[in-house]
C-alpha positions, 0 to 999 in steps of 0.5 A: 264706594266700590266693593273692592274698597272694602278692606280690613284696616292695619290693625285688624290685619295684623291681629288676624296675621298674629292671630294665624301665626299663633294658631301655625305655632300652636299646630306645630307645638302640638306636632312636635310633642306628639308625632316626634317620631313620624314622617314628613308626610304624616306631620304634614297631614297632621298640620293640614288637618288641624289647620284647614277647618280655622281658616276659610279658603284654606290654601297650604304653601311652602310653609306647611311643608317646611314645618312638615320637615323640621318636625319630622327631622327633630327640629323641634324637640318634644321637651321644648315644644312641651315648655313653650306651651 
């Protein structure tokens, strides 16, 4: 067997998958209901930090700043944000 053979199965890898996708929404839930009057660059700043230390080799893309801006562009309204919580 070689070390790349290595790998997660299916079902881990969707549970880790789901499992990061919950913790994205959980850090833009939380975003949203309290920076709702803040910048793009401070939500940012709000989601890396929140999101860097529950993953290791933390690396933010696109999806990060897309978040970034519909926070910060009232995408997401304090109220719902509390409501899905």
């Amino acid at each position: 067997m070689e070390l790349q053979d290595v790998k997660w199965n299916g079902q881990a890898r969707e549970k880790i998958l789901l499992d990061a996708d919950r913790a994205l929404q959980e850090a833009v839930r939380e975003a949203a209901s309290s920076l709702s009057d803040a910048g793009k660059d401070e939500v940012y700043k709000f989601l890396y930090e929140k999101l860097k230390p529950q993953f290791v080799d933390f690396q933010p893309g696109p999806d990060l700043t897309q978040y970034a801006e519909a926070v910060a562009g009232g995408e997401f309204s304090a109220a719902e944000a509390r409501a899905e919580g």
